[in-house]
Chimera marker file (.cmm) of the C-alpha trace (Angstrom):
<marker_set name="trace">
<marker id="1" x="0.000" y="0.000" z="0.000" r="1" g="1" b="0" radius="0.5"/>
<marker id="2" x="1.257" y="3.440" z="-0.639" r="1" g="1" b="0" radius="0.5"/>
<marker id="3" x="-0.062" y="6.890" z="0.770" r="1" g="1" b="0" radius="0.5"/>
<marker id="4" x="-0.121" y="9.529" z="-1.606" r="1" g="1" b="0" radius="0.5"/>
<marker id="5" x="0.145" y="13.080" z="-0.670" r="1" g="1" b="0" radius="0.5"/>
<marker id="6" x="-0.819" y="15.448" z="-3.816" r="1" g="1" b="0" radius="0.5"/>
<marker id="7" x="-0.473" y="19.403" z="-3.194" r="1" g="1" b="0" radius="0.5"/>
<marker id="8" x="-2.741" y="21.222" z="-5.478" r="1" g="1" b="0" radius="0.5"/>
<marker id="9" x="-3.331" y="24.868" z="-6.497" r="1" g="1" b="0" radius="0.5"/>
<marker id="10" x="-6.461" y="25.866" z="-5.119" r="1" g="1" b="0" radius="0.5"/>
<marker id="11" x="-7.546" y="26.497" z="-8.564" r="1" g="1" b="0" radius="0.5"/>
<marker id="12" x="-7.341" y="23.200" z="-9.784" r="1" g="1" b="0" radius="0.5"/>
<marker id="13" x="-8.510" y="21.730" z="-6.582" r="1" g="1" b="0" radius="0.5"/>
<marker id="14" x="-12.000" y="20.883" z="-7.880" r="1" g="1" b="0" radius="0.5"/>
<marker id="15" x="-10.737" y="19.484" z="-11.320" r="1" g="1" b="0" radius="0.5"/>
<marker id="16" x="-8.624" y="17.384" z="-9.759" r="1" g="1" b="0" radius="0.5"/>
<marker id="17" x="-11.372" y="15.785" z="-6.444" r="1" g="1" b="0" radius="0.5"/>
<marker id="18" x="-13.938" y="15.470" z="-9.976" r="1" g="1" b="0" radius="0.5"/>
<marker id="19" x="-11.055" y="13.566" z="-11.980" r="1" g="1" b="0" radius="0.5"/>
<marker id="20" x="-10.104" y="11.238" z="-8.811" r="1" g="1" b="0" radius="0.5"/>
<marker id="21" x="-13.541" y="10.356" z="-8.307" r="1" g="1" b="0" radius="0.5"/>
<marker id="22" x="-14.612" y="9.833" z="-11.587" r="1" g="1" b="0" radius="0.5"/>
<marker id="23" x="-11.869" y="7.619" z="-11.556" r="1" g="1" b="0" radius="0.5"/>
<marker id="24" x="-12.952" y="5.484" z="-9.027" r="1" g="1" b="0" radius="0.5"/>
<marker id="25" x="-10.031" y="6.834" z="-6.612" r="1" g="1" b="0" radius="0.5"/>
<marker id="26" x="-11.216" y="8.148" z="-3.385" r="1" g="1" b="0" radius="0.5"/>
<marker id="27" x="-9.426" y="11.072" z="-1.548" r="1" g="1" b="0" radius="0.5"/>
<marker id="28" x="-9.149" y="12.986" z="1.595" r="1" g="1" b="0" radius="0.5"/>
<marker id="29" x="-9.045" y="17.194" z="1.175" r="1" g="1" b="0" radius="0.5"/>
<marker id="30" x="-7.389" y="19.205" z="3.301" r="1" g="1" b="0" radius="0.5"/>
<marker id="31" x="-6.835" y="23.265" z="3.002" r="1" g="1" b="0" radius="0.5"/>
<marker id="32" x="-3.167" y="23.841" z="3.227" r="1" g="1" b="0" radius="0.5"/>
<marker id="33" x="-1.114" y="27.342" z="2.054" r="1" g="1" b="0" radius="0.5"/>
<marker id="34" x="2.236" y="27.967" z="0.206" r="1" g="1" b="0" radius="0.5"/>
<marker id="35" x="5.203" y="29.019" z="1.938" r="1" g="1" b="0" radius="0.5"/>
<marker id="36" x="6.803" y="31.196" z="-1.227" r="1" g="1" b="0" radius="0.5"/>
<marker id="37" x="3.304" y="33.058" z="-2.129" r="1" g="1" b="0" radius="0.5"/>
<marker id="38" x="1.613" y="32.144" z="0.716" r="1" g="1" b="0" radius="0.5"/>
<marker id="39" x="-1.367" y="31.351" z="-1.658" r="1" g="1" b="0" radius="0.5"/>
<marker id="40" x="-4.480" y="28.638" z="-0.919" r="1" g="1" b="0" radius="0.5"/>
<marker id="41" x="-3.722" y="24.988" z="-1.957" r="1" g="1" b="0" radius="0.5"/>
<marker id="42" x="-5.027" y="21.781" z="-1.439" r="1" g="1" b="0" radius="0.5"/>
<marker id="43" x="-3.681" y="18.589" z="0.081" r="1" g="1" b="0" radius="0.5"/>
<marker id="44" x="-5.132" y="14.879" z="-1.368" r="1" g="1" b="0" radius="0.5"/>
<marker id="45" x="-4.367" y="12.168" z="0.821" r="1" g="1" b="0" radius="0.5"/>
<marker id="46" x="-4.671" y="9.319" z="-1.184" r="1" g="1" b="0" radius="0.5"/>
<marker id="47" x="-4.209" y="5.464" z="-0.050" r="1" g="1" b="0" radius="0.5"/>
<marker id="48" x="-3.913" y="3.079" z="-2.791" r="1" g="1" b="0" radius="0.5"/>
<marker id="49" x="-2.619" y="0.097" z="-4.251" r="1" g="1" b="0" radius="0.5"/>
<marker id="50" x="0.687" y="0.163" z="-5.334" r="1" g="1" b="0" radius="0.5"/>
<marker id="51" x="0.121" y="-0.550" z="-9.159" r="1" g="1" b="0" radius="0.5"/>
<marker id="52" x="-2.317" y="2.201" z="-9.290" r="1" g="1" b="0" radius="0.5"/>
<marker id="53" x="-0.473" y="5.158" z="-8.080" r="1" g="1" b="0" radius="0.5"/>
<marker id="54" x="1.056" y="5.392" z="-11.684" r="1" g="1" b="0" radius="0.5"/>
<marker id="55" x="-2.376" y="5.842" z="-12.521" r="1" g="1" b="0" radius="0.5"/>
<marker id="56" x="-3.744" y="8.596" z="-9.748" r="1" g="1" b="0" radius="0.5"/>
<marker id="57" x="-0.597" y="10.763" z="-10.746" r="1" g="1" b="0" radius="0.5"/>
<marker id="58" x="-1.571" y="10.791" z="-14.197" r="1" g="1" b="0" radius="0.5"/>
<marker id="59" x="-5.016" y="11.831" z="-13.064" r="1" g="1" b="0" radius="0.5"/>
<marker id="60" x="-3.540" y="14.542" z="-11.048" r="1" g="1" b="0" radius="0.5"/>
<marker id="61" x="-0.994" y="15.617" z="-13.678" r="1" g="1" b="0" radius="0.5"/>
<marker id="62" x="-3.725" y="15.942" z="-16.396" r="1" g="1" b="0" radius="0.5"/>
<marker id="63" x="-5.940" y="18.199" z="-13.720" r="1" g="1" b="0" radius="0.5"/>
<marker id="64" x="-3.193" y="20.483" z="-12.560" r="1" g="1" b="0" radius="0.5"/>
<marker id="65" x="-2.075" y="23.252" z="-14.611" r="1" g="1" b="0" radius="0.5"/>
<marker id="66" x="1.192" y="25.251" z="-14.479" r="1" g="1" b="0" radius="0.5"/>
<marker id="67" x="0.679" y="29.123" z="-14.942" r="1" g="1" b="0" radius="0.5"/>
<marker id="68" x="2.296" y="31.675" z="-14.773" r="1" g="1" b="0" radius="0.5"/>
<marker id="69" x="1.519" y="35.091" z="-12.470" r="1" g="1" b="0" radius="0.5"/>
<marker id="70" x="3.430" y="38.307" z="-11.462" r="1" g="1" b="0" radius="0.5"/>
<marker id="71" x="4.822" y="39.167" z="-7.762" r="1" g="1" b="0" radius="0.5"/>
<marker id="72" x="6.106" y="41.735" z="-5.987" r="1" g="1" b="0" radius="0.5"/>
<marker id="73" x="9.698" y="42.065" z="-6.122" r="1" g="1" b="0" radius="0.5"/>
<marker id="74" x="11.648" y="40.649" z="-3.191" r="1" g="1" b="0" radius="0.5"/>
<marker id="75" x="12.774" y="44.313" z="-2.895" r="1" g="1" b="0" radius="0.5"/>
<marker id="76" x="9.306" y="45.511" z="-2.259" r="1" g="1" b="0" radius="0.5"/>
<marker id="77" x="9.285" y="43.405" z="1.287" r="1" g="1" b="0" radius="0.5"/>
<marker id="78" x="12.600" y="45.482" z="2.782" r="1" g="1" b="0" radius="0.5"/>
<marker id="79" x="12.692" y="48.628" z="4.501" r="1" g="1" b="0" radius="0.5"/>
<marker id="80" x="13.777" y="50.575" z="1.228" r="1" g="1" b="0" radius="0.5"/>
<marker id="81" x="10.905" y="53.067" z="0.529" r="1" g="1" b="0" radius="0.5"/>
<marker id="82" x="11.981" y="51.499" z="-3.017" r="1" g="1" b="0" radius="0.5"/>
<marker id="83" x="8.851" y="49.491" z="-4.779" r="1" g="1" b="0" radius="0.5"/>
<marker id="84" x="9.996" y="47.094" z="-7.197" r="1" g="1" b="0" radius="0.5"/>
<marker id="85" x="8.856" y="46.441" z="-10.214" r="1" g="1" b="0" radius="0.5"/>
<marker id="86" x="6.698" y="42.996" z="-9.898" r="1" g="1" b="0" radius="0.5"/>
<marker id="87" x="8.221" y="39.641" z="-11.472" r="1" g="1" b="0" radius="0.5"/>
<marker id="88" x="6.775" y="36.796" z="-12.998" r="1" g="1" b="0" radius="0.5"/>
<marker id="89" x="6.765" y="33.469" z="-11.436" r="1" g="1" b="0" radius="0.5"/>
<marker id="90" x="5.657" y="30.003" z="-12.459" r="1" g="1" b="0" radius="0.5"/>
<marker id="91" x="2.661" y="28.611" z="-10.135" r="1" g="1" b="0" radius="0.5"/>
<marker id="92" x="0.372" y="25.951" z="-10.160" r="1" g="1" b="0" radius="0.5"/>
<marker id="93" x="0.703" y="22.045" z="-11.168" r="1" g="1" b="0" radius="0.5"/>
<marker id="94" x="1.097" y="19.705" z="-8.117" r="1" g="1" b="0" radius="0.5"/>
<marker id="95" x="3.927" y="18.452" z="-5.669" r="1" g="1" b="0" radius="0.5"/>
<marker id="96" x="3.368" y="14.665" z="-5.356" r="1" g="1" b="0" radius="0.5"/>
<marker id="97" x="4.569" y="12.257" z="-2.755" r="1" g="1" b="0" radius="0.5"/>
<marker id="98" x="4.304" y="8.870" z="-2.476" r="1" g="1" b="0" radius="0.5"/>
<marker id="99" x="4.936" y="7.301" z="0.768" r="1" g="1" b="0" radius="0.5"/>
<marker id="100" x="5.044" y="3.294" z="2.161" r="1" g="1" b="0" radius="0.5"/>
<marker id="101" x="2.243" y="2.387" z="4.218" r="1" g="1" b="0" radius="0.5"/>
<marker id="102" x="2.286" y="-0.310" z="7.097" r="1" g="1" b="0" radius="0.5"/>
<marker id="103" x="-1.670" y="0.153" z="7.951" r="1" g="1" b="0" radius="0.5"/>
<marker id="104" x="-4.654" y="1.585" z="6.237" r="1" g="1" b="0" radius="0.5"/>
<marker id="105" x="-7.977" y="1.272" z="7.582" r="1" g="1" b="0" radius="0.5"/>
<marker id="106" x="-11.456" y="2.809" z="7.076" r="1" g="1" b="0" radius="0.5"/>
<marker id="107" x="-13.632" y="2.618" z="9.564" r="1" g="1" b="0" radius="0.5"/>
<link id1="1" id2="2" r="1" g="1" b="0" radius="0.2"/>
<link id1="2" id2="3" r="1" g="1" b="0" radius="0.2"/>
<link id1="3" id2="4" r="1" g="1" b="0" radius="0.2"/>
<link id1="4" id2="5" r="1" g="1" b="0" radius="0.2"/>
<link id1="5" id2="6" r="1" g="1" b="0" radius="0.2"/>
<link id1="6" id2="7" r="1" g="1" b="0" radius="0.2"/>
<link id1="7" id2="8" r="1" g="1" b="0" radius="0.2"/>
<link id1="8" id2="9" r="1" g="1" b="0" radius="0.2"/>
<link id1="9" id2="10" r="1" g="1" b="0" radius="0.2"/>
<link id1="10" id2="11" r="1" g="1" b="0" radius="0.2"/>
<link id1="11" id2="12" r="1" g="1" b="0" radius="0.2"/>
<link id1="12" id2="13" r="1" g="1" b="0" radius="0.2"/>
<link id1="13" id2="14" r="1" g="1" b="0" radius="0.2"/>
<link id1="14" id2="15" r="1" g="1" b="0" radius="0.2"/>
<link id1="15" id2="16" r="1" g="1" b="0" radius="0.2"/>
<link id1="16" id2="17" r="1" g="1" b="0" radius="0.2"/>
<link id1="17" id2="18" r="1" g="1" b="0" radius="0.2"/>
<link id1="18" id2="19" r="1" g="1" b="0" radius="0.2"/>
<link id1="19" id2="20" r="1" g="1" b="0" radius="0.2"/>
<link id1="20" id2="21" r="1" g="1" b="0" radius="0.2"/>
<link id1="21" id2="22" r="1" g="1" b="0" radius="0.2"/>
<link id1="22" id2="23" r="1" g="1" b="0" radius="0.2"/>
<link id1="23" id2="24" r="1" g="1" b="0" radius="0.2"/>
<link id1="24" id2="25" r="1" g="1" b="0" radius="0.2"/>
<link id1="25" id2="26" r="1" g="1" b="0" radius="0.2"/>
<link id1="26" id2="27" r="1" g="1" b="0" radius="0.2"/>
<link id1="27" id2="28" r="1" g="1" b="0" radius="0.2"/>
<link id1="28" id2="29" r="1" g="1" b="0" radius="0.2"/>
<link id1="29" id2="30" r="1" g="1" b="0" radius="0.2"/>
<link id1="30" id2="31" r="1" g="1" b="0" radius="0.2"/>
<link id1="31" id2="32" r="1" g="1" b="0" radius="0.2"/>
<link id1="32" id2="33" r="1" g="1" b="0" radius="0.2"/>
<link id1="33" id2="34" r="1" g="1" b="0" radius="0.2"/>
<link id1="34" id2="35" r="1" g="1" b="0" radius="0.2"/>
<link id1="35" id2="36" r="1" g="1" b="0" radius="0.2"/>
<link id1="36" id2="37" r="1" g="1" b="0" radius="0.2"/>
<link id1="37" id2="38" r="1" g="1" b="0" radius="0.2"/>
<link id1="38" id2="39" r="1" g="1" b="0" radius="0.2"/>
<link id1="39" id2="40" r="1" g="1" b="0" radius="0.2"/>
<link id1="40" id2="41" r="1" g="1" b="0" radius="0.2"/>
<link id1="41" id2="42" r="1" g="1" b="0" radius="0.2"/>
<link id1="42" id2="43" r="1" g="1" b="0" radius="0.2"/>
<link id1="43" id2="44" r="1" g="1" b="0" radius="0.2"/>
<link id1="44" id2="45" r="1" g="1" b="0" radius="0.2"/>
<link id1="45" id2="46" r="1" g="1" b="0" radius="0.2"/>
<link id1="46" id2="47" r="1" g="1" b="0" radius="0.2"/>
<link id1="47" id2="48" r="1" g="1" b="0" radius="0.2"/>
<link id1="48" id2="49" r="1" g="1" b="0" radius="0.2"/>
<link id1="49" id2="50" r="1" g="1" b="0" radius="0.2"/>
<link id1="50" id2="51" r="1" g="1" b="0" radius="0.2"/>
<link id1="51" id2="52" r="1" g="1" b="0" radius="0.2"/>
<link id1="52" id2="53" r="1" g="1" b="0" radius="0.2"/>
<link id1="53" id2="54" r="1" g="1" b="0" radius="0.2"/>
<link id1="54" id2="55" r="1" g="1" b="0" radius="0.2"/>
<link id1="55" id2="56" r="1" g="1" b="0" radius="0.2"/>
<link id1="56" id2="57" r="1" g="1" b="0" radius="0.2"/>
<link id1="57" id2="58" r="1" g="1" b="0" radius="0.2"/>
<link id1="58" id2="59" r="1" g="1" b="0" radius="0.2"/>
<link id1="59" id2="60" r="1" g="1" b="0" radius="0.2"/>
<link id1="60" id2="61" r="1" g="1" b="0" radius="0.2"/>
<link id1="61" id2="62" r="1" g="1" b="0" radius="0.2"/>
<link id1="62" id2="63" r="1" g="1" b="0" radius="0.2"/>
<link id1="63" id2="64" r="1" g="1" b="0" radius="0.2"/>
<link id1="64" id2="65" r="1" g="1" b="0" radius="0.2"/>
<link id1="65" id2="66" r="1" g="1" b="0" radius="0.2"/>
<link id1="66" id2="67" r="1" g="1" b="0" radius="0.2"/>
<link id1="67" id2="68" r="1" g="1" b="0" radius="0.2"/>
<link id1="68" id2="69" r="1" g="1" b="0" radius="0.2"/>
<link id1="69" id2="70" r="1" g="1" b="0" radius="0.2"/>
<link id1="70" id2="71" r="1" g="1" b="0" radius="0.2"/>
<link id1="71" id2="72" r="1" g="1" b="0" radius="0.2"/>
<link id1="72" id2="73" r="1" g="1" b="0" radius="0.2"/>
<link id1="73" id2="74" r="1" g="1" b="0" radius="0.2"/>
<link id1="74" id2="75" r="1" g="1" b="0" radius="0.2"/>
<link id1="75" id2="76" r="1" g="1" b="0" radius="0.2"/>
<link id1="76" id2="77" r="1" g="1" b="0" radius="0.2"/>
<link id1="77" id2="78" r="1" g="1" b="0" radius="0.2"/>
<link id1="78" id2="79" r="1" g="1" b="0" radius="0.2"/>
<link id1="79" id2="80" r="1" g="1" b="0" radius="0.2"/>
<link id1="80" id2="81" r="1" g="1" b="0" radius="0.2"/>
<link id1="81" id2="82" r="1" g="1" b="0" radius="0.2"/>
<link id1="82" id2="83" r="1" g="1" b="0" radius="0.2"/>
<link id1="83" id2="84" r="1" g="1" b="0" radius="0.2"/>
<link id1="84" id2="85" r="1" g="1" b="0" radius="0.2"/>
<link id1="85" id2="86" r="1" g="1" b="0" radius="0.2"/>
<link id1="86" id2="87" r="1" g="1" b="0" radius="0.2"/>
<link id1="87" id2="88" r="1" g="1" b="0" radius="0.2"/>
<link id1="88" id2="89" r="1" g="1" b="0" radius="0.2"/>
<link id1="89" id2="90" r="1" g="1" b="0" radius="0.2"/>
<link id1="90" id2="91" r="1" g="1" b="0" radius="0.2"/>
<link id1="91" id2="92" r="1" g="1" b="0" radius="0.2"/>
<link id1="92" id2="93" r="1" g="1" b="0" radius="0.2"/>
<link id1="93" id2="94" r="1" g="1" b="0" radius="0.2"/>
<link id1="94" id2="95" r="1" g="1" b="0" radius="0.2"/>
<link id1="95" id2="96" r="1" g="1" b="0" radius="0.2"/>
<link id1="96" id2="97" r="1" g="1" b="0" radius="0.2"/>
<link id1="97" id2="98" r="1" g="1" b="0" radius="0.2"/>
<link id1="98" id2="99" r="1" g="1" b="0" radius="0.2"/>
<link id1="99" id2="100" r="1" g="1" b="0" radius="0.2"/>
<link id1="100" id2="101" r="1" g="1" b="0" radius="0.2"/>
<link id1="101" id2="102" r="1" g="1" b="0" radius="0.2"/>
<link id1="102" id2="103" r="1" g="1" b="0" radius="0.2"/>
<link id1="103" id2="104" r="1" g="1" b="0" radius="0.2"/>
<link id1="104" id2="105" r="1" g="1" b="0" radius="0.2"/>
<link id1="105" id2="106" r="1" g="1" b="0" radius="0.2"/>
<link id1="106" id2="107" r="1" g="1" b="0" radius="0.2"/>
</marker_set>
């Protein structure tokens, strides 16, 4: 058994529980945030099998979408009365891990 942990722009959040369950994979949700943008993601906890977690990542990679947005400059967050001009940054898509599992039970 494997336990995998799927971190998900909050965008894609819905597109992603629809695809999962569509696909017969059920998942746990959890609200989590970013530590670089501090922006809203979400956090599937999936258990599975392990020949299907090929599979679920596939699901997730086809639901979550890369894109890119602009930031404030690091600058901008000093004490310099200096604003920055913003930057553009790549967001979105998913961080997937896949753990071991000794125990899994639904009760």
């Amino acid at each position: 058994m494997k336990l995998i942990f799927a971190i998900v722009n909050n965008d894609d959040s819905h597109s992603v529980q629809s695809a999962l369950t569509k696909n017969g994979f059920q998942a746990t949700k959890l609200a989590s945030s970013g530590g670089f943008l501090m922006a809203g993601n979400t956090t599937f906890m999936i258990c599975s099998e392990d020949e299907k977690v090929d599979d679920i990542i596939k699901v997730i990679s086809t639901h979550s979408h890369k894109r890119r947005q602009f930031v404030p400059n690091a600058s901008a967050y000093g004490e310099s009365a200096y604003t920055g001009f913003p930057v553009e940054v790549t967001v979105g898509g998913a961080t997937v891990f896949v753990t071991n599992i000794e125990r899994f039970e639904k009760i």
